[in-house]
C-alpha positions in Angstrom: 86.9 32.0 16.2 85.1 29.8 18.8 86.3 30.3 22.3 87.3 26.3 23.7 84.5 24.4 24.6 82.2 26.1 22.4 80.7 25.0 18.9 80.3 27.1 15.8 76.7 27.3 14.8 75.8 25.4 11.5 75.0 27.6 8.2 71.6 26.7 8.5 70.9 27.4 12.2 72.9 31.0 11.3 70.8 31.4 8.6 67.8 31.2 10.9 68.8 33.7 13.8 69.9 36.3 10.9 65.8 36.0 9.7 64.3 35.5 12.8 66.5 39.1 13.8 64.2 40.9 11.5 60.8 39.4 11.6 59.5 42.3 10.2 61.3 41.9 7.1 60.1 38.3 5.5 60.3 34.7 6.2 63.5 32.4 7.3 63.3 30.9 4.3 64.0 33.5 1.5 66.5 35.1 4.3 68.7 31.9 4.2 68.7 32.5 0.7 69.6 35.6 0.6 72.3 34.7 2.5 74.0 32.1 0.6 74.2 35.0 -1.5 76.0 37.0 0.7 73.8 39.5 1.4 71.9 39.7 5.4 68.0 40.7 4.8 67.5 44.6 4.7 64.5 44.6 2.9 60.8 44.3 3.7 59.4 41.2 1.3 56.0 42.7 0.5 55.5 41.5 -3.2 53.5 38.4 -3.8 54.2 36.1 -7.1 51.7 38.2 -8.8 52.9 41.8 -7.7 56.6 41.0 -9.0 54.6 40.1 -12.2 52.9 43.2 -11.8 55.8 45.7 -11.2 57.2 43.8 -14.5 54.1 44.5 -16.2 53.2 47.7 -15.1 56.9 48.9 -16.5 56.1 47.0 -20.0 52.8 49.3 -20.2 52.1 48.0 -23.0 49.6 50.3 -25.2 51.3 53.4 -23.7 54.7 51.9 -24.8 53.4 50.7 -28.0 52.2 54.1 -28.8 55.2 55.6 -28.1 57.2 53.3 -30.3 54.7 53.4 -33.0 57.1 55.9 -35.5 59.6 53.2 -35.0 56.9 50.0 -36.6 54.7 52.0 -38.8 57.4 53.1 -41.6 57.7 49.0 -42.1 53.9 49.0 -42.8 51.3 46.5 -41.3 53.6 43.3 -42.1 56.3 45.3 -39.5 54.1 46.4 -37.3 52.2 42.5 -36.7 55.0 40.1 -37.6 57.7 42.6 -36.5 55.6 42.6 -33.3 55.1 38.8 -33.0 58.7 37.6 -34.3 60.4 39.9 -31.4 58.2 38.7 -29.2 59.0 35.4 -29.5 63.1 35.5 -29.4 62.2 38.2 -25.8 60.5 34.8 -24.4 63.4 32.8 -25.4 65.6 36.2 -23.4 63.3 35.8 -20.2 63.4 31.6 -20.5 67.3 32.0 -19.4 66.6 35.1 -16.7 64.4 32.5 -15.2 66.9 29.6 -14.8 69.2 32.3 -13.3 66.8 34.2 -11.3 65.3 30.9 -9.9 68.8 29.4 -8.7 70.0 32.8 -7.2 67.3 35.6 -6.5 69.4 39.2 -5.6 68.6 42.9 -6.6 72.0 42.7 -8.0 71.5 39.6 -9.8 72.9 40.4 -13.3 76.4 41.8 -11.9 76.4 39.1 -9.4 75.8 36.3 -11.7 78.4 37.9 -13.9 81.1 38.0 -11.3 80.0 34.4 -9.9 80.2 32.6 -13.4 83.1 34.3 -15.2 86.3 33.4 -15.2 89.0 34.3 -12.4 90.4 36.8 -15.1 87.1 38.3 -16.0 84.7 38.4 -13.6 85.6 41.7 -12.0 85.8 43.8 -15.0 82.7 42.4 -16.6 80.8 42.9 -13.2 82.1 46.1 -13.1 80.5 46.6 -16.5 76.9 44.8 -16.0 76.6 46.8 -13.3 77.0 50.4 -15.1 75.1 49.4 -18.0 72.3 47.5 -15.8 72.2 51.1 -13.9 72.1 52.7 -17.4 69.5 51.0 -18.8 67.3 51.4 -16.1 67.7 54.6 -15.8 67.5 55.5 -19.4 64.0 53.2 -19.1 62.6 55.6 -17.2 63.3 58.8 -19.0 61.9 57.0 -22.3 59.1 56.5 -20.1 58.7 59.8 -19.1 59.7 61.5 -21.8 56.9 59.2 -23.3 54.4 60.6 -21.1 55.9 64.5 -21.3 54.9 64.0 -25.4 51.1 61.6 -24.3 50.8 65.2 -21.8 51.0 67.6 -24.4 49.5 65.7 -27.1 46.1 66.0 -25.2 46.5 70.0 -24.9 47.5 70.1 -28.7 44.2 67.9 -29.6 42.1 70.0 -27.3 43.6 73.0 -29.0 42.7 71.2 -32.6 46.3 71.0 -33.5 46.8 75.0 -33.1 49.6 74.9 -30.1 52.7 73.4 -30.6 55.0 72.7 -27.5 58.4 73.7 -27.6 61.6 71.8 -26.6 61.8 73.7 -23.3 58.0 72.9 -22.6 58.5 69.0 -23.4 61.4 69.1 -21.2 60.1 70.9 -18.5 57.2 68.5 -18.5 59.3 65.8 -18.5 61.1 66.8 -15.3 57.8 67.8 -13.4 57.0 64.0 -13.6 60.5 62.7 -12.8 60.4 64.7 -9.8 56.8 63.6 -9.0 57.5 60.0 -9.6 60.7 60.4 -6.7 58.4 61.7 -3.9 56.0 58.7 -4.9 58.5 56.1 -5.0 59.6 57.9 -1.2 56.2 57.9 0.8 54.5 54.8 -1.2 57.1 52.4 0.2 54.3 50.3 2.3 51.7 49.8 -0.5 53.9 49.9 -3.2 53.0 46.3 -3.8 49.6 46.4 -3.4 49.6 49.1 -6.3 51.3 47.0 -9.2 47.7 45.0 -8.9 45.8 48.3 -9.4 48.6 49.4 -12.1 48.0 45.4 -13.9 44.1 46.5 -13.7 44.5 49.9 -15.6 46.6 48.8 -18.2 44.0 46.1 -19.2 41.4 48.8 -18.6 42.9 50.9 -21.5 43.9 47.8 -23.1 40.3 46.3 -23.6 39.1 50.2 -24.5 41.1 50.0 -27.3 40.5 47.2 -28.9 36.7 47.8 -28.7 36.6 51.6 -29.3 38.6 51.8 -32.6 36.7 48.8 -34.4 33.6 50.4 -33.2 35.0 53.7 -34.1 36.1 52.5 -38.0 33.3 50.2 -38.2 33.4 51.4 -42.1 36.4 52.2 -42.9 38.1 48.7 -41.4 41.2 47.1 -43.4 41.3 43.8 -44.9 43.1 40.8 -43.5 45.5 41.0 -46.5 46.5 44.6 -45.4 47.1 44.0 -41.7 48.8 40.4 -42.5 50.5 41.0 -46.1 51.1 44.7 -46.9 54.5 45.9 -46.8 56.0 49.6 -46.9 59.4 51.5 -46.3 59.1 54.8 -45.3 62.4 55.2 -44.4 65.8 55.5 -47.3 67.0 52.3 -45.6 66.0 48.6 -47.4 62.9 47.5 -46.7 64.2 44.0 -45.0 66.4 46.3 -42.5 62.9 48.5 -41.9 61.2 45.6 -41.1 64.1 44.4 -38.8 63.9 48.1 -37.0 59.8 47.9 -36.5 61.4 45.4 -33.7 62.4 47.9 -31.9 59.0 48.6 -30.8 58.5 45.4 -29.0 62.3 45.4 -27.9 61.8 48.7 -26.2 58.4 47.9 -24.9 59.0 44.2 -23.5 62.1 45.5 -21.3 61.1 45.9 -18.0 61.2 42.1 -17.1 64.5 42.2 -15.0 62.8 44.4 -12.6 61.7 41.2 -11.6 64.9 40.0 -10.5 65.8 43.7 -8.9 62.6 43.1 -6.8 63.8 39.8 -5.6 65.3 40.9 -2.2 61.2 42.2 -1.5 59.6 39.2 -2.8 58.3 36.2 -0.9 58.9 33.0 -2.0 61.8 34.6 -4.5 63.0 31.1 -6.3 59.9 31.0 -7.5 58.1 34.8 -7.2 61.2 35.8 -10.0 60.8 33.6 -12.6 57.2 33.1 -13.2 57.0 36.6 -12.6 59.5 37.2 -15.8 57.7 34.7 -18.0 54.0 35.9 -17.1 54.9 39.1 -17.7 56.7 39.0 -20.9 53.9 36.5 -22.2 51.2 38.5 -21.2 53.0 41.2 -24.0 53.5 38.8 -26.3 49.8 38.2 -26.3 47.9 40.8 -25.9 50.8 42.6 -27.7 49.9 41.1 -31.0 46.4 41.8 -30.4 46.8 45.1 -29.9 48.9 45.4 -33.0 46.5 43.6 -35.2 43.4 46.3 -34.0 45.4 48.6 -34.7 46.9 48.2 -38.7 43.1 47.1 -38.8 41.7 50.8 -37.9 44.3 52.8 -38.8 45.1 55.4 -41.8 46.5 53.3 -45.0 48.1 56.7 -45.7 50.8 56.2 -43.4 52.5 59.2 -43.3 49.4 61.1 -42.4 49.7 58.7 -39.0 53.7 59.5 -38.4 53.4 63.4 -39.3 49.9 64.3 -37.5 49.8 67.6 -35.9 49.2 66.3 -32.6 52.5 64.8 -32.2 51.6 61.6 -31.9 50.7 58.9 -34.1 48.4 57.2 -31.6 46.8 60.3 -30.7 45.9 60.5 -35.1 45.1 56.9 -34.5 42.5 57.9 -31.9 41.3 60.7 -33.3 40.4 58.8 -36.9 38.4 56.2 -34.9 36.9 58.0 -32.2 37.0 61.7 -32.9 38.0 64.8 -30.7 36.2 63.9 -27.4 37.0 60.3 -27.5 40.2 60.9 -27.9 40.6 63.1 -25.1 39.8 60.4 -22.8 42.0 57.7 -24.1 44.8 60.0 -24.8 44.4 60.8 -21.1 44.2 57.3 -19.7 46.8 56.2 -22.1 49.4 59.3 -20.1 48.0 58.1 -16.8 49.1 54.7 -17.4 52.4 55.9 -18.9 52.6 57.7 -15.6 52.3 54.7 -13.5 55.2 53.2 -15.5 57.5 55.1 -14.7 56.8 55.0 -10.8 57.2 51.3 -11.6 60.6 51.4 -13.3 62.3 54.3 -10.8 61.1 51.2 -7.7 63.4 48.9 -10.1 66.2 51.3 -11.1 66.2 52.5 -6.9 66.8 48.8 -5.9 69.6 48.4 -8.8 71.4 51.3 -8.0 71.5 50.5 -3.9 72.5 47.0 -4.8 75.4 48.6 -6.8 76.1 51.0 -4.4 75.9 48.1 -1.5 79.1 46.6 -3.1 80.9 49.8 -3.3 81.0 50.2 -6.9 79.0 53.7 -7.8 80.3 56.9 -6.8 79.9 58.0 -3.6 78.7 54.1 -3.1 79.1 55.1 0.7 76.1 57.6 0.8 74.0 55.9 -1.1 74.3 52.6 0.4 72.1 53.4 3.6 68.8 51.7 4.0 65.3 54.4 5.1 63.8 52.7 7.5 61.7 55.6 8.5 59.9 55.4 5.3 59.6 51.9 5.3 62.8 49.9 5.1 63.6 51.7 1.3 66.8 52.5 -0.4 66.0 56.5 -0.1 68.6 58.0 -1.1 69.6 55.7 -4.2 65.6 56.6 -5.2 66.3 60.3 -5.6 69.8 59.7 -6.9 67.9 57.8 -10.0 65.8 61.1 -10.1 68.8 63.4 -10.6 70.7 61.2 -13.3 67.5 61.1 -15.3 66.9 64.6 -15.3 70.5 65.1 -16.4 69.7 62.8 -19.2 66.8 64.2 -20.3 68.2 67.3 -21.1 68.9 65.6 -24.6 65.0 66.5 -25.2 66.5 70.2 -25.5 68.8 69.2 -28.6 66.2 67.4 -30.9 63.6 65.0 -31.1 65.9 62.7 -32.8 68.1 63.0 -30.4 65.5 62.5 -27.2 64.6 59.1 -29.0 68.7 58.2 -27.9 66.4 57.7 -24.2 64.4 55.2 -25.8 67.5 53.2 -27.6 69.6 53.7 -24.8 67.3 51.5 -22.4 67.6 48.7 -24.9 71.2 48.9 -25.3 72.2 49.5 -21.9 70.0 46.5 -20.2 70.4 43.7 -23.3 74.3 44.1 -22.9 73.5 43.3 -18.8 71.0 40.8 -19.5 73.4 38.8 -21.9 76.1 39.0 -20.1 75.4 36.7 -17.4 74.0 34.8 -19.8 77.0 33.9 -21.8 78.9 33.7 -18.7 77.5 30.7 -17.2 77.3 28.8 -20.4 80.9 29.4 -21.6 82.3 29.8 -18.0 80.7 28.5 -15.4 78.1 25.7 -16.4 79.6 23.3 -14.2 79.0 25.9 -11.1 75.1 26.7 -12.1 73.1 24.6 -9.2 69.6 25.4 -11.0 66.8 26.5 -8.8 63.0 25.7 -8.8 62.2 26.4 -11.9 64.7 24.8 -14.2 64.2 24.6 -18.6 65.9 21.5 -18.0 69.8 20.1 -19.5 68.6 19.4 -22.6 67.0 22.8 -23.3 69.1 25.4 -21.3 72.4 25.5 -23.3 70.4 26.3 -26.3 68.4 28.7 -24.8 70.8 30.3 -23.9 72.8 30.8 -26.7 69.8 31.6 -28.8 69.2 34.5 -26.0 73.1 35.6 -26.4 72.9 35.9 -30.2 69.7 38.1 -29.8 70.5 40.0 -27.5 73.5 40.9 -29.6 71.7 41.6 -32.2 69.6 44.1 -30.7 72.4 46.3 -29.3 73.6 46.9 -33.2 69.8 47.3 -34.5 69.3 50.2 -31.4 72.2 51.5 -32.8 70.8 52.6 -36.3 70.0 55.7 -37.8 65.7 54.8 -37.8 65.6 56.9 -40.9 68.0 55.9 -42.9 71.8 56.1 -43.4 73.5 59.3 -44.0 72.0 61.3 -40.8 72.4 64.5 -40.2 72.7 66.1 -36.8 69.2 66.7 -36.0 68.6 63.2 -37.2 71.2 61.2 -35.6 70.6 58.2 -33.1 73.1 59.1 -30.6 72.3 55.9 -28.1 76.3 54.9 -29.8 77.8 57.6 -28.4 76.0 57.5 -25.2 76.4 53.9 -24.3 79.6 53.5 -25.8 80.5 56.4 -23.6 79.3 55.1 -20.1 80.6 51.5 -21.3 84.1 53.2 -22.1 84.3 54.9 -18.7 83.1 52.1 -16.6 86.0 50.0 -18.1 88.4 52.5 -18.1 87.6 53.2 -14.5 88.0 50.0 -13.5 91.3 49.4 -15.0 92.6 52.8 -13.8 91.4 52.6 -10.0 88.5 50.3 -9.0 90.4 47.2 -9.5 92.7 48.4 -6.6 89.5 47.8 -4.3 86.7 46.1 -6.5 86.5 42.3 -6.1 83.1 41.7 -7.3 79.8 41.0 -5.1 80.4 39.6 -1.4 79.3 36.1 -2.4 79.0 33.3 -0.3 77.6 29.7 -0.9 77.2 26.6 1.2 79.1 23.6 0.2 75.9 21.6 1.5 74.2 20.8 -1.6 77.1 20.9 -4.0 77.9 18.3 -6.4 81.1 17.0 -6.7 81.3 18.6 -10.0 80.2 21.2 -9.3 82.4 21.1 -6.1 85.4 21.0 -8.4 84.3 23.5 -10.5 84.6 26.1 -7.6 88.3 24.5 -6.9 89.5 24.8 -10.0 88.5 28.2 -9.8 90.8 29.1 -7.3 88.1 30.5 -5.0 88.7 30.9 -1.3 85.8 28.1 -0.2 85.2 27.1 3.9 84.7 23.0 4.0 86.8 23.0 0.0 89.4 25.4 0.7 90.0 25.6 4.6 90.6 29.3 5.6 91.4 30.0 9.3 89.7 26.5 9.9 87.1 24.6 8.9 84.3 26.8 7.5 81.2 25.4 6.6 80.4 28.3 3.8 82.3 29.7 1.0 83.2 33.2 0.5 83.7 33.9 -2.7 85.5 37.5 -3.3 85.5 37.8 0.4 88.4 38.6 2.3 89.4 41.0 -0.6 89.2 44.4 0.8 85.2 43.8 0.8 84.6 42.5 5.0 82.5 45.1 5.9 79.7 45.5 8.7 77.0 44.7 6.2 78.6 42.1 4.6 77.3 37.8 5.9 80.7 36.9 7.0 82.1 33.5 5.9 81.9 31.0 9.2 85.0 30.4 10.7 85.4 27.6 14.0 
């Protein structure tokens, strides 16, 4: 309350003091964002448009994640592999096209929960916040032990082609592998903080590095042995026991899988300057720059590669790209792109563990992770970082790559896992501001327009839908047996299970969503009455305690803590 005599401070003029408090942070500008949000700027913005792209990117990884997804495209044949490729592509564009318009309008590390819980309705925004959260967290998470688990198989596949296929690594050895660079990736992502950004640039650089090698070294390489136009484009094979259509539909998964790192984006938006803008064109550069040199990629390769596809899929190296390789180039040449190829599948994962960090302490900031309370705390000896969130990422990912020990089938769960766990928190939001709370969405700077955003959206929903079942499948074919089950179903359905039934049993006693706040000044009167009919407490719509200028939004719940931008009160 203001004492008599005295006049409350205007949002805006708030706003400003709260930036210019922490200079060292970032500009006035994305801090009164932030905090229309909510949220006070902890945060140092050190990511240019072109490094969010880059994080984004650098995650994709493209040949690296293409080679590691290659045993899911190559049973389809060429025709899967390209148009598989292509197709996919296309409807992930579509999937980034309505990130942006949300990203745009409201930039926060937590932005899929906290679009969730801001456009649902009053009867399901907690729940299904609750839910985006965990699987967001998941996916992430998962993302990363793909990744690595990626690189623990790119690792070994160089000492198994150095040994000319005589050394075969064991479970334990992939595993142990896999942990080494978990571990190493944590300690990066701690000490890196301050140039962090200024690497995505030099991680963008390498990947086109080993992308252009590529594409020159295995034409050059199978300069006589090159297919025709009608293979790469026309031929059509099934090396699995399901139908061909549905093996064609499951070559998607490679470009699913490897175009999935583009909400990192938005979970870099509390360290990016100029975030209405940095987020979205740094979703659609990113996920176009796949799309392209994607399909290029894919082409060069059903145009070098072994017709006799099973030679590619069972080679003694482990790998099929390493077979690839080794067809084109030999032993030697092999050597070195199998090597940048894991060096680059490195750097993805450093990428991804930055995203999944700043996920998690966003999570944790709103008290809904275990032990929310110790994980909430910002490093600013090591440069303004969520520290402890970084490591805790490290632990649940060395937990979950313990499934390398049961089966490779069952490692490839890390792969499918990513892809369920982030399309369920990417559509969520999604389908919540079109069926819930259109009349609420105030679109940012970059805007696909009334005409086209509805559409878009839905056309991202049904998708994304459809891409949680096809992650699901047996790759093989029905009937699996243990060693060749997809267990990402009982592993998402598990965490997704628990998150609701946690929520229903205890965290709806204290979880009210995100502390969201938004000022009035702006608002359309639709949009104005949207927020009334709502029942939301609003300052200036609702009067609370006086005549606040802001809304709070879930506030005033059990969630006013010391962190939290308080709603202004005269």
């Amino acid at each position: 309350m203001s004492s008599q005599g005295e006049t409350s401070p205007k949002p805006e003029q708030r706003r400003r003091s709260e930036a210019a408090a922490h200079p060292e942070l970032g500009g006035a500008e994305d801090a009164a964002v932030l905090a229309k949000l909510g949220y006070k700027q902890e945060l140092r913005r050190n990511f240019t448009m072109i490094e969010v792209f880059g994080i984004a990117f650098s995650i994709m990884g493209l040949l690296p994640s293409i080679a590691s997804t290659l045993s899911y495209s190559i049973p389809a044949g060429p025709v899967g592999l390209v148009w598989g490729w292509f197709l996919a592509s296309g409807f992930i564009f579509i999937v980034g096209l309505a990130m942006a318009d949300l990203g745009s309008a409201m930039p926060t590390s937590g932005g899929l929960y906290w679009w969730t819980h801001f456009f649902a309705s009053p009867a399901t925004r907690n729940p299904l916040s609750f839910l985006v959260g965990y699987s967001n967290t998941l996916g992430l998470v998962g993302g990363l032990c793909s990744i690595d688990y990626g690189f623990s198989l790119m690792f070994l596949s160089v000492i198994v082609v150095a040994n000319d296929g005589n050394y075969t690594p064991s479970n334990g050895v992939i595993y142990a592998v896999f942990l080494g660079c978990v571990i190493c990736h944590g300690i990066l992502a701690s000490t890196l903080s301050k140039i962090m950004g200024k690497l995505q640039t030099v991680f963008v650089v390498m990947n086109f590095i080993l992308i252009v090698a590529t594409i020159i070294a295995l034409p050059v390489g199978r300069a006589m042995n090159r297919n025709s136009g009608s293979y790469i484009f026309a031929d059509t094979e099934n090396l699995t026991t399901w139908p061909t259509g549905w093996a064609f539909m499951l070559a998607w998964l490679s470009p699913i899988w490897t175009i999935g790192g583009f909400d990192s984006c938005v979970h870099m938006s509390e360290e990016a300057a100029n975030a209405t803008r940095a987020v979205p064109y740094g979703i659609l550069m990113a996920i176009g720059s796949c799309w392209l040199f994607g399909f290029i990629l894919v082409i060069v390769i059903a145009g070098c590669m072994d017709t006799n596809l099973s030679n590619i899929l069972a080679s003694p190296f482990g790998q099929p790209m390493a077979q690839i390789y080794y067809d084109a180039v030999g032993k030697q040449g092999t050597l070195g792109l199998m090597s940048l190829l894991f060096i680059v599948q490195f750097l993805m994962g450093l990428s991804i563990l930055v995203a999944a960090s700043r996920q998690s302490w966003a999570f944790s900031r709103d008290g809904a992770l275990p032990f929310s309370k110790f994980f909430r705390p910002i490093s600013k000896k090591f440069g303004y970082i969520p520290l402890r969130a970084i490591w805790g990422c490290v632990v649940l990912a060395a937990l979950l790559g313990l499934l390398a020990l049961i089966a490779p089938a069952a490692a490839q769960a890390l792969f499918s896992l990513a892809v369920a766990g982030n399309n369920l928190a990417w559509g969520t939001p999604i389908f919540a501001r079109i069926v819930w709370g259109q009349r609420k969405f105030k679109p940012g700077p970059f805007y696909t327009g009334d005409r086209l955003s509805i559409p878009i959206a839905w056309t991202a929903i049904i998708f994304l839908v459809f891409g949680i079942f096809l992650s699901m499948f047996p790759v093989g074919g029905p009937n699996p047996t243990p060693a060749t089950m997809n267990y990402t179903v009982v592993i998402n359905s598990s965490v997704w299970g628990f998150s609701l039934l946690y929520y229903y049993v205890d965290a709806r006693k204290w979880f009210t969503g995100p502390k969201i706040t938004i000022d009035t000044d702006g608002l359309t009167e639709e949009q104005a009455e949207a927020i009334r009919d709502e029942g939301l407490i609003v300052g200036g719509l609702n009067p609370v305690h006086g005549s606040g200028e802001e809304a709070t939004i879930g506030a005033g719940q059990g969630l006013g803590r010391d962190e939290k931008i308080a709603s202004v009160v005269s």
